[in-house]
C-alpha positions in Angstrom: 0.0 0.0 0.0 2.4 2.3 0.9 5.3 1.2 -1.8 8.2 1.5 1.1 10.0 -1.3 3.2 9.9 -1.6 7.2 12.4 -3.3 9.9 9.9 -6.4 11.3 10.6 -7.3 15.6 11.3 -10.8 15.0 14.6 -11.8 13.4 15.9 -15.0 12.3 16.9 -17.6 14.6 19.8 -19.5 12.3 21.6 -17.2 10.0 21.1 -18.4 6.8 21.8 -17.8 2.9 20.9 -19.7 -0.5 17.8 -21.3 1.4 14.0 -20.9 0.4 10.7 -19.9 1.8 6.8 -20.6 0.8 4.0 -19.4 2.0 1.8 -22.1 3.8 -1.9 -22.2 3.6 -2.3 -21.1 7.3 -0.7 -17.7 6.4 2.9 -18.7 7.7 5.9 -18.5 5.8 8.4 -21.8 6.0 11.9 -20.8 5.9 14.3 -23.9 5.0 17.7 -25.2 4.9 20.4 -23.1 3.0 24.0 -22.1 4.4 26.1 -20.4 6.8 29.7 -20.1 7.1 30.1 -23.9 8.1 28.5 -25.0 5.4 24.6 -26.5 4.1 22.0 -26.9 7.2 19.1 -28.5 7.8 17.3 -26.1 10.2 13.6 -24.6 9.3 11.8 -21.8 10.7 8.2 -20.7 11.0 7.7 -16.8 10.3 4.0 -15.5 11.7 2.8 -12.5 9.8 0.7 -11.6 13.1 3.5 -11.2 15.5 6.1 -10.9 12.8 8.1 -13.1 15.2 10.3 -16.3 13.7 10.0 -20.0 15.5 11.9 -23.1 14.9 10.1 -26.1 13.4 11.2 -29.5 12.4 14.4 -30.1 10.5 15.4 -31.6 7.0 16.6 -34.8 7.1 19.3 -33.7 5.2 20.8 -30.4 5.1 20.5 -28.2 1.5 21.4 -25.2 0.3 20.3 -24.3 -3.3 17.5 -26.3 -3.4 14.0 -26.0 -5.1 10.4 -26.2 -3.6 7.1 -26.7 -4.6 3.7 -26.6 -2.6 1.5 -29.5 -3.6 -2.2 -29.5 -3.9 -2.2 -30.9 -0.5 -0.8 -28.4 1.5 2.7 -29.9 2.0 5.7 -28.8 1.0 7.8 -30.7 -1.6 11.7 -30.1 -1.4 13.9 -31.0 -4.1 17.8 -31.5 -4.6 19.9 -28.8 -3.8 23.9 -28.4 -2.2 24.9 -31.5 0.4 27.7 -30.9 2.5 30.5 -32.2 0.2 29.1 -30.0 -2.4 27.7 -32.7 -4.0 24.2 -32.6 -6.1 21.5 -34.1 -4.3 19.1 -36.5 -5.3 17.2 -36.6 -2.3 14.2 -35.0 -1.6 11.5 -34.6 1.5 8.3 -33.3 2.1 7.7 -31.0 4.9 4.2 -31.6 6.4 2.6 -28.0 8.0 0.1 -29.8 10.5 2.6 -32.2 12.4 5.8 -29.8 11.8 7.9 -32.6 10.1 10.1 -33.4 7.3 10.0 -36.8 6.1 11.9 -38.5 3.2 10.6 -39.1 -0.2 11.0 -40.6 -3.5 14.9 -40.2 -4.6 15.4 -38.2 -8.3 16.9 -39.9 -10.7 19.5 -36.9 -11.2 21.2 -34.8 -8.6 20.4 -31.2 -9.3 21.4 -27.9 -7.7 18.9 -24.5 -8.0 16.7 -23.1 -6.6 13.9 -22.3 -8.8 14.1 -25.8 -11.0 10.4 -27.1 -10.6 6.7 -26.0 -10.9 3.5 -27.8 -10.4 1.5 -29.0 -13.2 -1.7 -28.5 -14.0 -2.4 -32.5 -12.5 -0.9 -32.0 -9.3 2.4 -33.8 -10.6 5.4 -32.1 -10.3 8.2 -30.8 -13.5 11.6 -30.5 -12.9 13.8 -29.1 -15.4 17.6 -29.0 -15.9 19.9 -27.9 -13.0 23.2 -27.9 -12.1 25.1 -31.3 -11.5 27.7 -32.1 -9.3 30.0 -31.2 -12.1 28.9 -27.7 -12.5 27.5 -28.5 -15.8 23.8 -27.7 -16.6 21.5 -30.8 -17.4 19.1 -31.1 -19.7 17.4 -33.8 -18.3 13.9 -33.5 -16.4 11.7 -35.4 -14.7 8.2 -35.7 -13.3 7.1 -36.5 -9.5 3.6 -37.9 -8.6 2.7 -37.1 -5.2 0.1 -40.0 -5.1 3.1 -42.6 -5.4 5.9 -40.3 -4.2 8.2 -41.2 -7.0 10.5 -39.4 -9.8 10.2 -40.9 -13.5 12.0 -39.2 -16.3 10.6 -37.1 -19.0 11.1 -35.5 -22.3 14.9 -33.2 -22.0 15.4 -30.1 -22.4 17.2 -28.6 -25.7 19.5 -27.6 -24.0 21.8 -28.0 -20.6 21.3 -25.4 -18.4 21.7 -23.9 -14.9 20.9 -21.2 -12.8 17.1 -20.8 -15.0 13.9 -20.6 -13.6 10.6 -22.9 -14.3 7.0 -21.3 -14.1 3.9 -22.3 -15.1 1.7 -20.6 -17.5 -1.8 -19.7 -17.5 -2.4 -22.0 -19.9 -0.7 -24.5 -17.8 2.4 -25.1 -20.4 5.8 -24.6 -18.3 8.3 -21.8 -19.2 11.9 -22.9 -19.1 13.9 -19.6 -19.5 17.9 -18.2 -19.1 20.4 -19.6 -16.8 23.7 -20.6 -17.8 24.2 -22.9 -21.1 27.6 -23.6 -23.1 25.4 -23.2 -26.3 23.8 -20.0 -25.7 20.1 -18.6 -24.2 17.5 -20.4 -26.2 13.9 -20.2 -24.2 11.8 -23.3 -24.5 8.1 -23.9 -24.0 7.8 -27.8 -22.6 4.1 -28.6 -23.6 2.9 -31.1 -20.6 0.2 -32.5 -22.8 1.9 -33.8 -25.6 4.9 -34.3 -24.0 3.8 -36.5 -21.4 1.8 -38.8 -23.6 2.9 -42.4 -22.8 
C-alpha cells in the first residue's frame, strides 16, 4: 500500500543464505535449509505474519542449500535436490508436512540437481523438474516428473539444452516456461508442452 519497506521485531533464529521460503496455507511463511559459514544446514523456521516473530520447526533430514520447492495440492511442502555438505548434487528430496511440523523422506530423483527455482507444479498435481546444475557444474538437460500419489521421480522428455541457474514457471495456460540460466550453447527459451509431452 504504501510502496516503502519496514524493519519487522522478529529476526531470524539460524543465520542463513541460498535457502528458500513458501508461503503455507495457514498464512505462515516456512523458511528452510540453506548455508552459513560452516556449510549446508538442515534447520527450518516458521515466520508469523501476526506477530512478525520467527519460530523453529522441524528439520530436513538432510541439510541443502540451493535447493528447489514446490507446494502440492495438498498443502505440504515438496523439497527437491539442492547443495549436500560435500558439495555434491543431491538427489534426495523430502516433504515438509505443516500440521505435524515434520520433514519426512521421499522418492529419490533420478538426477542430482542444484537450484533453486528448478520445478513448478502441473496443472495435474504432478510435479516438472527441469535442468539444473550437477555435481560437475555443468547444466543438465534432463527433467523429470514427480507424482505425489506414489511419491516417486520418472524421467521425461529433456530439455534442448543443458542449463543452470534458470527458472521454471507455469503458464496460465498451464504449459511450463523454461527460460535463461547458464548454457555452453547459448540462451535459447523453451516452451515444454505437458500434454503432448507426457503422452505415454
Amino acid at each position: 500500500e504504501t510502496g516503502s519497506f519496514s524493519s519487522i521485531s522478529g529476526s531470524l533464529n539460524v543465520p542463513r543464505a541460498d535457502h528458500a521460503t513458501v508461503l503455507l496455507g495457514n498464512g505462515k511463511a516456512l523458511v528452510i535449509g540453506g548455508k552459513n559459514e560452516t556449510g549446508p544446514i538442515a534447520s527450518a523456521e516458521l515466520f508469523d505474519p501476526v506477530t512478525e516473530e520467527f519460530s523453529l520447526t522441524g528439520s530436513l533430514t538432510v541439510a541443502r542449500a540451493d535447493f528447489s520447492m514446490v507446494s502440492l495440492a495438498s498443502g505440504k511442502i515438496l523439497i527437491i535436490g539442492g547443495k549436500g555438505i560435500n558439495n555434491e548434487a543431491l538427489l534426495s528430496c523430502e516433504i515438509y508436512d505443516p500440521v505435524l511440523g515434520t520433514f519426512s523422506s521421499t522418492g529419490a530423483m533420478n538426477f542430482g540437481r542444484i537450484g533453486t527455482n528448478l520445478a513448478a507444479e502441473l496443472s495435474d498435481g504432478r510435479v516438472l523438474v527441469a535442468g539444473g546444475g550437477g555435481t560437475d557444474g555443468v547444466g543438465l538437460s534432463s527433467a523429470e516428473i514427480f507424482d505425489p500419489s506414489s511419491e516417486a521421480f520418472a524421467v521425461t522428455g529433456s530439455l534442448a539444452i543443458g542449463r543452470r541457474v534458470h527458472t521454471v514457471t507455469r503458464l496460465a495456460n498451464n504449459q511450463i516456461l523454461v527460460s535463461g540460466g547458464w548454457t555452453a550453447e547459448g540462451g535459447t527459451v523453451l516452451l515444454f508442452t505437458a500434454g503432448s509431452a507426457l503422452t505415454p
